[in-house]
N, C-alpha and C positions, 0 to 999 in steps of 0.2 A: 550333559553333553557340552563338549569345549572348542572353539575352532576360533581363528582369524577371521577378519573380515578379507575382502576379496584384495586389497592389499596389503596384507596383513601385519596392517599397525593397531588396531583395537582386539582384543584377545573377550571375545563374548563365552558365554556360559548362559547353558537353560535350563531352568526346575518346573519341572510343569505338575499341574492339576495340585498343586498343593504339597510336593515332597518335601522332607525338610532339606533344608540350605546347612552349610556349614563353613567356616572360614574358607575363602579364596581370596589370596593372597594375591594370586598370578593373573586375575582377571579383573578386565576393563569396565565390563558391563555386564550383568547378570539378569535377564529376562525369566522373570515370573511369568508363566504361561497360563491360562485360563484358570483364577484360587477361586475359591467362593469368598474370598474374603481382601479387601483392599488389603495391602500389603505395607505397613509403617515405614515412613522414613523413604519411600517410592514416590514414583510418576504415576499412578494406578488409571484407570480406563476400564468403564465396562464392555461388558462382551458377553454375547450370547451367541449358543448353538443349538441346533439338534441334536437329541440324544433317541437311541432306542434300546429297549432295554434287550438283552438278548437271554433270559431268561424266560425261554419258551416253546413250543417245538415248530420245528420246521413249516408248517404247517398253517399253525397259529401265527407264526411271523411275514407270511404272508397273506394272510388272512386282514392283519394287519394294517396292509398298502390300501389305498384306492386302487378304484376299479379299474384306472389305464395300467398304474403302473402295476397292478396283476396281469394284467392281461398284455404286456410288454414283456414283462420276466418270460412269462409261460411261452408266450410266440418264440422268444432267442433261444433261449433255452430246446426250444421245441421244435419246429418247423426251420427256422434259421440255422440250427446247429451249432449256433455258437458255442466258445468252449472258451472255459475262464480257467484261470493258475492261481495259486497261492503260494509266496514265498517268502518265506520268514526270515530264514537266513542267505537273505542277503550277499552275493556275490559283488565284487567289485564293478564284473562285465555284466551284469545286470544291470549296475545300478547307471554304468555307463551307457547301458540302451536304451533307461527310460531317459534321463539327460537328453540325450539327444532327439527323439521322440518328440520331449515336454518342449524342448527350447525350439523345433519348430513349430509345433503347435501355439509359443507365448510368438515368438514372430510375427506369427497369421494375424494372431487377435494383438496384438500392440500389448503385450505382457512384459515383464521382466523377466530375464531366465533364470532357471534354477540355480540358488545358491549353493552350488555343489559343493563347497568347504562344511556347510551344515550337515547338507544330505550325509558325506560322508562322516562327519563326527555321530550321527543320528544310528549308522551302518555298523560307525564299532563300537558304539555302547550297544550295540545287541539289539538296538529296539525299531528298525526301522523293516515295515512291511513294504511289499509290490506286487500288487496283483494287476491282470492283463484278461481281456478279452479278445479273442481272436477267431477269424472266419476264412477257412481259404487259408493257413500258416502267414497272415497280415493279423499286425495288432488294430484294432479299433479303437482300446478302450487302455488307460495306462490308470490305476489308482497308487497313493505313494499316503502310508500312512505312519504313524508312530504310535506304540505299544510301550504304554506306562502302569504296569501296575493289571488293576482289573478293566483298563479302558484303552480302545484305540481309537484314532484320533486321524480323520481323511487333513493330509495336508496340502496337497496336488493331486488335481486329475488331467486328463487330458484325454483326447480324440483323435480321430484318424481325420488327413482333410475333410474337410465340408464343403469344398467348391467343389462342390459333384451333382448328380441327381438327386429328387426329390425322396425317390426310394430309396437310396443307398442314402442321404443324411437321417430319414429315418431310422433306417437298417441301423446307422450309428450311436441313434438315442433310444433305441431297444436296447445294444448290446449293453451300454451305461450301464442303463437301469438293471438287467441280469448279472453283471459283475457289483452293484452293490448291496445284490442279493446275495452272492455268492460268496463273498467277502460277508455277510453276516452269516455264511452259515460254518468257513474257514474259523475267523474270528472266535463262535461259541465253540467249535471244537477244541480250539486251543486255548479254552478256560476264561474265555472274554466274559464281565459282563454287561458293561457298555459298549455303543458304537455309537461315536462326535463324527457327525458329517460334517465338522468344520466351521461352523458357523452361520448363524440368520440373521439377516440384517434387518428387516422388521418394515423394512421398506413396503409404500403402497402402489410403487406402481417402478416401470422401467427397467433396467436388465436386470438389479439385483432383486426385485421382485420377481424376475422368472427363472432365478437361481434358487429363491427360496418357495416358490411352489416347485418346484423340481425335486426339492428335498422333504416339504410336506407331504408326496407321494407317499414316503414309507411311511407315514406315520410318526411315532415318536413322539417327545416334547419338547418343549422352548425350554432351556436350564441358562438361568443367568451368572455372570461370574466375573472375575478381575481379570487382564492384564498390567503387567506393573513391569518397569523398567530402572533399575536401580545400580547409580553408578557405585563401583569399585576400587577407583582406584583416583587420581589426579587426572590423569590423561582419559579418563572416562566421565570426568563432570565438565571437563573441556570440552569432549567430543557433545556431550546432550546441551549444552549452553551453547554449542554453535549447530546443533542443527533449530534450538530451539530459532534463534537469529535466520537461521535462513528458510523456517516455515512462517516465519513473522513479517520477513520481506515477500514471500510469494503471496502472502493473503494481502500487502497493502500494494502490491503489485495490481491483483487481481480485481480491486475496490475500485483503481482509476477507468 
């Protein structure tokens, strides 16, 4: 995958889960995405996710979950009526209604918005999923993933407001949980056999601790692995020597 940055003077490229690389002449910066192996001649950085394995039946993979988040699937799914999609190939005005969706949802929560120049480079190599939950023809539930190989990979998700009733933000973290069941059962039929919920931070306590018991629900394992960022070009060892400089000024900023 290849795209500009959102002014588009750095020309980025990504090779994830380990593909091989081959000369790129025309690019800035090159993002090795979650190897199992630090990456020579890089910035490398660990990284861990969840993984479930999806080599199983329906059944069994819920079996799987603890005991809320069975009993969250089974209620949306069930009594709730929710109804989830799966869409592989990707349409433009799709990809334009999660956009818009996700970037008021990063709003809400003080997020960045979606790097739509990625999303869509991510859209025409073929590999970028969207699935949705919805109640009443209102989305709830937006997941935004990438399909590399035998593994996909959740890279965004998103919610319906939450400044509402106690019942309906419920209502909203049931549908969740039934669209990442539903997305594991899409996922195996389409010859998946991992599913990366993105990452655990391994955190003991605070909000990303209760992003990562959100994802211990299904089950799964802790798999560890590289990120590595590896300049390309002249104007790519410029660009990471000045952002190195200005994460170097914010941490002596942040000491006083």
């Amino acid at each position: 995958m290849r795209y500009a940055d959102h002014m588009g003077l750095l020309r980025y490229g990504e090779a994830w889960f380990g593909e091989p690389v081959g000369e790129a002449d025309d690019l800035d910066i090159l993002l090795h995405v979650q190897c199992d192996e630090p990456v020579d001649h890089t910035r490398s950085e660990p990284f861990q996710t969840l993984m479930i394995d999806l080599e199983r039946t329906p059944d069994e993979l819920l079996a799987s979950f603890d005991k809320t988040t069975r009993y969250e699937v089974r209620r949306a799914l069930g009594r709730d009526e929710v109804k989830t999609s799966w869409e592989s190939e990707v349409t433009r005005k799709s990809l334009q209604r999660f956009v818009t969706d996700y970037d008021a949802f990063a709003r809400s929560r003080g997020l960045d918005p979606v790097a739509t120049k990625r999303l869509e480079a991510i859209r025409a190599a073929g590999a970028l999923v969207l699935s949705r939950a919805e109640l009443d023809d209102a989305v709830k539930v937006w997941h935004a993933y990438i399909h590399v190989g035998g593994r996909i990979r959740l890279l965004l998700s998103s919610t319906a407001d939450r400044s509402v009733t106690k019942d309906q933000k419920a209502l909203i973290g049931r549908s969740n949980r039934a669209l990442h069941y539903a997305d594991a059962l899409a996922a195996q039929k389409a010859g998946v056999r991992w599913l990366d919920l993105g990452g655990w931070s391994g955190q003991k306590e605070g909000h990303r601790r209760s992003i990562d018991a959100f994802k211990e629900g299904f089950g799964g394992r802790v798999v560890a692995g590289w990120n590595a960022t590896e300049a390309r070009s002249v104007r790519g060892r410029l660009a990471l020597g000045a952002a190195d400089a200005r994460s170097w000024l914010l941490r002596v900023r942040g000491s006083r």
